[in-house]
FIKOLZA-1660 file (N, C-alpha, C; in steps of 0.1 Angstrom, whole numbers, plus 5000, padded with zeros to 4 digits):
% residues 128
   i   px   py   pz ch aa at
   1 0242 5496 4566  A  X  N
   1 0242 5489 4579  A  X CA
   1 0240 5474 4578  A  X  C
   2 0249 5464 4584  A  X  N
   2 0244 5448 4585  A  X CA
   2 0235 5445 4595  A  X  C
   3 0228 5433 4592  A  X  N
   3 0215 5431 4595  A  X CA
   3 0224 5423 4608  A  X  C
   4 0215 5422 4622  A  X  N
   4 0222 5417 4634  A  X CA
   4 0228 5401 4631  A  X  C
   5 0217 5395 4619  A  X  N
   5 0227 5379 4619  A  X CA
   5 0238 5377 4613  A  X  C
   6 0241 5387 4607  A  X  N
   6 0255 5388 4599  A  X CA
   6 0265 5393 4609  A  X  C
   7 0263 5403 4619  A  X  N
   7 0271 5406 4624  A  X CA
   7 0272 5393 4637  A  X  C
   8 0264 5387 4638  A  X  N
   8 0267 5374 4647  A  X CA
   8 0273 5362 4641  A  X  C
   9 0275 5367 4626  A  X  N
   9 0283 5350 4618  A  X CA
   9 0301 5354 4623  A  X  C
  10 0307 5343 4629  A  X  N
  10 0321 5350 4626  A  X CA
  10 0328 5341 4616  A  X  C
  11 0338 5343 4611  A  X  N
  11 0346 5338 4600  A  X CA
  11 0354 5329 4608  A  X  C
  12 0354 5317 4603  A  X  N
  12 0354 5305 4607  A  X CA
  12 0371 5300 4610  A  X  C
  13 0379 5314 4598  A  X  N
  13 0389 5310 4594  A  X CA
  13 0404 5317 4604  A  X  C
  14 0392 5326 4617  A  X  N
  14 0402 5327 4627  A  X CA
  14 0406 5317 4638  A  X  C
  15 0419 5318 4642  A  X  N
  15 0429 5306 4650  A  X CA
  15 0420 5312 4662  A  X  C
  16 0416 5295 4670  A  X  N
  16 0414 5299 4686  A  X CA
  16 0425 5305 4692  A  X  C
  17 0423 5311 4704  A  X  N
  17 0430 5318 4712  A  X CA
  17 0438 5303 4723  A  X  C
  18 0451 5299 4723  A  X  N
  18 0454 5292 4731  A  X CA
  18 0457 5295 4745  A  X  C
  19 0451 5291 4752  A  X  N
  19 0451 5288 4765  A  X CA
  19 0454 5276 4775  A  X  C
  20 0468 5271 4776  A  X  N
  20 0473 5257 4780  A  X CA
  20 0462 5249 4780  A  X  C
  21 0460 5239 4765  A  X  N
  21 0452 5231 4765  A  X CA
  21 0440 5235 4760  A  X  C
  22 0434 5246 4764  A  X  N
  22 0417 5251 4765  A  X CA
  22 0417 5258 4745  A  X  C
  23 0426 5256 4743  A  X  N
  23 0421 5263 4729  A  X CA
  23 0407 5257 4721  A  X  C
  24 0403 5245 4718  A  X  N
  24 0390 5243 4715  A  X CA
  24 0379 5255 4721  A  X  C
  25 0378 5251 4734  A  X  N
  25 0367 5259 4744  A  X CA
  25 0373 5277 4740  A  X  C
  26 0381 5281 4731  A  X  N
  26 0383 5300 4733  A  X CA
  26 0384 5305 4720  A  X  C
  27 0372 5295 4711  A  X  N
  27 0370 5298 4699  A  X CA
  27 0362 5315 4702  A  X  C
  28 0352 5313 4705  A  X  N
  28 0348 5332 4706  A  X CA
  28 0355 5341 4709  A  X  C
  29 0372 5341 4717  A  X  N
  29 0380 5349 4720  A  X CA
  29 0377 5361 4711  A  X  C
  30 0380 5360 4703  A  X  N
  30 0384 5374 4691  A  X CA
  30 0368 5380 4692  A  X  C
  31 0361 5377 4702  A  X  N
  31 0349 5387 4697  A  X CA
  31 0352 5398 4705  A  X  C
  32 0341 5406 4703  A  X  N
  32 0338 5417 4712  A  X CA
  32 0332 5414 4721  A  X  C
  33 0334 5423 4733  A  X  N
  33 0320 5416 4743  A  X CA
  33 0305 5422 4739  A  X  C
  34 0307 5433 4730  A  X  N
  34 0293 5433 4724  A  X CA
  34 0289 5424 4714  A  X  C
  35 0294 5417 4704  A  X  N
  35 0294 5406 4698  A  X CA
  35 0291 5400 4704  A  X  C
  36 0294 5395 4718  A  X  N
  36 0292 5382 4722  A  X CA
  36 0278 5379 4729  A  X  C
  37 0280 5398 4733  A  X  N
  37 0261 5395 4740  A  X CA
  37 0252 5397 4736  A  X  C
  38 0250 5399 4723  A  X  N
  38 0246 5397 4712  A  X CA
  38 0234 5384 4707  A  X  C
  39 0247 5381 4706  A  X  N
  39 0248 5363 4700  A  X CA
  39 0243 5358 4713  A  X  C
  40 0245 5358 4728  A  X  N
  40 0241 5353 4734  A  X CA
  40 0225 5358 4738  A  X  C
  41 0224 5372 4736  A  X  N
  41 0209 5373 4741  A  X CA
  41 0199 5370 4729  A  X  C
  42 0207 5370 4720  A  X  N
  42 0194 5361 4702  A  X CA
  42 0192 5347 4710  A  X  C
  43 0196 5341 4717  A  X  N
  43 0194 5329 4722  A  X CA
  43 0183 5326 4734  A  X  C
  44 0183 5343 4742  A  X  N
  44 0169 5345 4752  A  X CA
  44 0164 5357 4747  A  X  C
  45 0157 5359 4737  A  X  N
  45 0145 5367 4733  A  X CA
  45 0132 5362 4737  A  X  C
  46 0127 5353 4740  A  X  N
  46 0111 5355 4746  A  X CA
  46 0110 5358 4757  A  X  C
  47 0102 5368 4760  A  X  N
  47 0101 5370 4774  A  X CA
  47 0096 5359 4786  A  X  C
  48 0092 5345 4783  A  X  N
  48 0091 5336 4787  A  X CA
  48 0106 5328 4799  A  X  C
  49 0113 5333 4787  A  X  N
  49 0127 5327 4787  A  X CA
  49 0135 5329 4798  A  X  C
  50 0132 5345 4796  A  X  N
  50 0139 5353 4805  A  X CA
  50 0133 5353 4818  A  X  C
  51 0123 5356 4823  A  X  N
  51 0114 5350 4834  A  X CA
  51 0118 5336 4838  A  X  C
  52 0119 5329 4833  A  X  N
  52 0123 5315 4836  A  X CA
  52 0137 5318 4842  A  X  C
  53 0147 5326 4831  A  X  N
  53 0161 5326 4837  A  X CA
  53 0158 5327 4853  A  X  C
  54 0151 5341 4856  A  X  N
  54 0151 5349 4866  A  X CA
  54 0146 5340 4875  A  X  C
  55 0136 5333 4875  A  X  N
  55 0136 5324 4889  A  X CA
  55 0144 5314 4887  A  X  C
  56 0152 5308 4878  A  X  N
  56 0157 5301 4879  A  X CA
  56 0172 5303 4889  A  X  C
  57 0174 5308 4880  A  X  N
  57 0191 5320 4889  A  X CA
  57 0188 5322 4905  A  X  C
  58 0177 5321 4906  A  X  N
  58 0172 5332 4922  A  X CA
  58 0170 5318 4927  A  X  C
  59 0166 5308 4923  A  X  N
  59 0167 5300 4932  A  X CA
  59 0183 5291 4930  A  X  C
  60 0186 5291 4924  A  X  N
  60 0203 5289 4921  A  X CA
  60 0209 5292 4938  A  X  C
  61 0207 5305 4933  A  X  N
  61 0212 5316 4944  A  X CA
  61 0209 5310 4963  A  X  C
  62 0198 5310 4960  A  X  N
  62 0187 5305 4970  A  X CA
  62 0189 5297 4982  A  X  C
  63 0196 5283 4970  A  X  N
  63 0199 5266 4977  A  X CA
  63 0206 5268 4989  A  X  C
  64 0220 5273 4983  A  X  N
  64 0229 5271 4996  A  X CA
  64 0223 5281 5006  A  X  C
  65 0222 5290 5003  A  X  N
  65 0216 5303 5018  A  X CA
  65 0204 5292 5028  A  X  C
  66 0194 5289 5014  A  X  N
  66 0185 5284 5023  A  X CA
  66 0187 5267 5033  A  X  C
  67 0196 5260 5029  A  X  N
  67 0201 5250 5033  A  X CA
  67 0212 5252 5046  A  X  C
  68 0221 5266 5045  A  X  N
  68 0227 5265 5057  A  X CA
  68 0220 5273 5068  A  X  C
  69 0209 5285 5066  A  X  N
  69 0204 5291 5078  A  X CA
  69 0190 5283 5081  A  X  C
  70 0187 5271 5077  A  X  N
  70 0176 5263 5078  A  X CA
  70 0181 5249 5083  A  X  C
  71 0194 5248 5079  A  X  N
  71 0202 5235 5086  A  X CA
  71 0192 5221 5077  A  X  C
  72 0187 5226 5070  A  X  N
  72 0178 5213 5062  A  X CA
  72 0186 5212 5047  A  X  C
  73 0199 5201 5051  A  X  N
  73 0207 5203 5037  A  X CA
  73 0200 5198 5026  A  X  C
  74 0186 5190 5026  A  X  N
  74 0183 5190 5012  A  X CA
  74 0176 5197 5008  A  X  C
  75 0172 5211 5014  A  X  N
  75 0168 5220 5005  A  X CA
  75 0177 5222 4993  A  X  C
  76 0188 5217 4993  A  X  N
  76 0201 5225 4986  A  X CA
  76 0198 5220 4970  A  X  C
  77 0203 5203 4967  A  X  N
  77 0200 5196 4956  A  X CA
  77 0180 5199 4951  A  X  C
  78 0171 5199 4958  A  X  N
  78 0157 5204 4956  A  X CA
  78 0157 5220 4951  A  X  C
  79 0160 5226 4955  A  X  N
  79 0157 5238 4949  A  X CA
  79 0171 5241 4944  A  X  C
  80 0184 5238 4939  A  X  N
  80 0188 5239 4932  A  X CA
  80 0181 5231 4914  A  X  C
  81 0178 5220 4922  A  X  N
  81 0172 5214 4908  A  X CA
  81 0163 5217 4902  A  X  C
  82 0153 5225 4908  A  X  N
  82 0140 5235 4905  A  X CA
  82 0145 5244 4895  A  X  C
  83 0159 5249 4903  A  X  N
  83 0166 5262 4894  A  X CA
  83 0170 5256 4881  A  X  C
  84 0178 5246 4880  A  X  N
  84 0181 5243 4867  A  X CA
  84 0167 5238 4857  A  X  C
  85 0157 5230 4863  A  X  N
  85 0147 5225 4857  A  X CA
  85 0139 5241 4850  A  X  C
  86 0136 5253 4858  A  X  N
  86 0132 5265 4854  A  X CA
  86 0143 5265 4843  A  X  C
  87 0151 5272 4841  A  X  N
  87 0159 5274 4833  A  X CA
  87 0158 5265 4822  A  X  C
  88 0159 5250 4820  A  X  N
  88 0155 5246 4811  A  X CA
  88 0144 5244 4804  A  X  C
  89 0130 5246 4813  A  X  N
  89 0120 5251 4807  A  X CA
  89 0117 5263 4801  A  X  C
  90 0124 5271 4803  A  X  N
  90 0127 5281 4796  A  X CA
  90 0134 5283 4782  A  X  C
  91 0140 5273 4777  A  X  N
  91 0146 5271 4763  A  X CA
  91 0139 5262 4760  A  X  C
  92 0131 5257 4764  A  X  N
  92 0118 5246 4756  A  X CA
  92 0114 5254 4753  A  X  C
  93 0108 5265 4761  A  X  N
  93 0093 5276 4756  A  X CA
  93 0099 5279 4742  A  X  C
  94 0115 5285 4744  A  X  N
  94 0124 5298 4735  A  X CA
  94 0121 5286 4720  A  X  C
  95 0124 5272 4721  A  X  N
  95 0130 5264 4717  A  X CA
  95 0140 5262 4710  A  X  C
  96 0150 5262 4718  A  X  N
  96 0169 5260 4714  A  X CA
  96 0171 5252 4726  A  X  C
  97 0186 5252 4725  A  X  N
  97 0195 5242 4735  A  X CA
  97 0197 5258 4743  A  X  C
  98 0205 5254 4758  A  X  N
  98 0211 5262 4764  A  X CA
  98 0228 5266 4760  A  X  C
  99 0229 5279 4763  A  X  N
  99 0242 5282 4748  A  X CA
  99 0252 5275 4751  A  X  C
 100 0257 5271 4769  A  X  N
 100 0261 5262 4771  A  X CA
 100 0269 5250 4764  A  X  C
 101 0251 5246 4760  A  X  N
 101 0249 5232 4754  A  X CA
 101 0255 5234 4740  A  X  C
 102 0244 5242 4733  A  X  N
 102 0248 5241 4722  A  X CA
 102 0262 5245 4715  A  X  C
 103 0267 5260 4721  A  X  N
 103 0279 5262 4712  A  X CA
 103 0288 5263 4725  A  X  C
 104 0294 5254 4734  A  X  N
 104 0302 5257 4745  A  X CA
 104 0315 5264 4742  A  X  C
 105 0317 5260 4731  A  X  N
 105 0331 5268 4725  A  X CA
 105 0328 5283 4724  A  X  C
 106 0320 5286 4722  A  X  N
 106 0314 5304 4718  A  X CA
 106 0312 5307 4734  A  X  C
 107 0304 5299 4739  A  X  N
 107 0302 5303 4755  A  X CA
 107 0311 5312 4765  A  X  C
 108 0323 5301 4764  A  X  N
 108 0332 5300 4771  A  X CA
 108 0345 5306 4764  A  X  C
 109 0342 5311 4753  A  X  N
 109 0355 5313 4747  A  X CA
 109 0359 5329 4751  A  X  C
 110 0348 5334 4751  A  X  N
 110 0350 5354 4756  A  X CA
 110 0351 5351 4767  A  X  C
 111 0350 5350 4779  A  X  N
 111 0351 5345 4794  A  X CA
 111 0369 5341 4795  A  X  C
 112 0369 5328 4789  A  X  N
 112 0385 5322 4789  A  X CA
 112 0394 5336 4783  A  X  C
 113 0393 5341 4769  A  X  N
 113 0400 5352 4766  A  X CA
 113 0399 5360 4771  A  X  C
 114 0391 5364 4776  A  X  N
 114 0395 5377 4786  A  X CA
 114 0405 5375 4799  A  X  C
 115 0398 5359 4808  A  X  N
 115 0406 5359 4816  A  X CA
 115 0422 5357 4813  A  X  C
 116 0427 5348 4803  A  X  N
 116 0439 5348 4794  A  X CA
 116 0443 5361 4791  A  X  C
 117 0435 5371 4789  A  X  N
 117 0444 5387 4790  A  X CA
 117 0449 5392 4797  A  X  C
 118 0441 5389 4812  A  X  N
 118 0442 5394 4822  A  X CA
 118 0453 5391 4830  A  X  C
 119 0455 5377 4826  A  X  N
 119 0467 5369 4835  A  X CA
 119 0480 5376 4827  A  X  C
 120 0479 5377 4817  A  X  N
 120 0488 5382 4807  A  X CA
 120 0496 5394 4813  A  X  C
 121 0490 5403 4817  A  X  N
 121 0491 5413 4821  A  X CA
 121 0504 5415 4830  A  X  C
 122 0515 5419 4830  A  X  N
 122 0522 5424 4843  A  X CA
 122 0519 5428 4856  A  X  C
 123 0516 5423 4866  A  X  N
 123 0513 5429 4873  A  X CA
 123 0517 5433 4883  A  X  C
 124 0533 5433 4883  A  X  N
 124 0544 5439 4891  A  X CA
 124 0544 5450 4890  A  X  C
 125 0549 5461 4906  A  X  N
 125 0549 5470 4900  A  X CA
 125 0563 5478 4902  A  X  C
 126 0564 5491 4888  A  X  N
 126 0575 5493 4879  A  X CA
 126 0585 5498 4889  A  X  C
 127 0599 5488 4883  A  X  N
 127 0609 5493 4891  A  X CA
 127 0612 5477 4897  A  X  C
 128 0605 5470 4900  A  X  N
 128 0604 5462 4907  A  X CA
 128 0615 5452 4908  A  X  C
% end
């Protein structure tokens, strides 16, 4: 059996997936989405991290609800900014970058490929 960081190395020497223009950003295409969540949760293992996500996200969530049934729009930028600020203290604790940050090409690359399959798809239907 391989050890989890090997199966998170990929071989350097597959072509990104083109997506008018986006090919840089859909270097992770060819993963799996187990591969990818993988690679992305080795990046939030402390439980610090994760706690952090979770209020962070919740207040993410939060801004706009609590800015339009409160009519006080700068709740919106304030506790959105809380949310990102949590979140980034949360990869200080972990200490890495946000996957984001660090590998945006891997980020975004299973997301873009999948949605590029999707569009791919026919979606007429037969006879048509």
């Amino acid at each position: 059996m391989q050890k989890v960081s090997s199966l998170l190395h990929r071989p350097e020497t597959l072509p990104p997936v083109p997506i008018d223009g986006l090919e840089p950003m859909t270097e992770g295409a060819d993963e799996t989405w187990g591969e990818w969540t993988r690679w992305y949760l080795s990046r939030h293992r402390s439980p610090i991290n994760r706690g952090a996500h979770l209020a962070g996200f919740a207040l993410l969530i939060a801004a706009p609800v609590a800015a339009i049934v409160w009519r006080r729009w700068w709740l919106l930028p304030t506790l959105a900014g809380a949310g990102i600020a949590s979140i980034a203290a949360g990869h200080v604790a972990e200490g890495n970058l946000p996957a984001f940050v660090a590998e945006p090409h891997r980020f975004f690359g299973k997301p873009l490929g999948a949605v590029k399959a999707g569009l791919g798809r026919n979606l007429s239907p037969k006879g048509a």
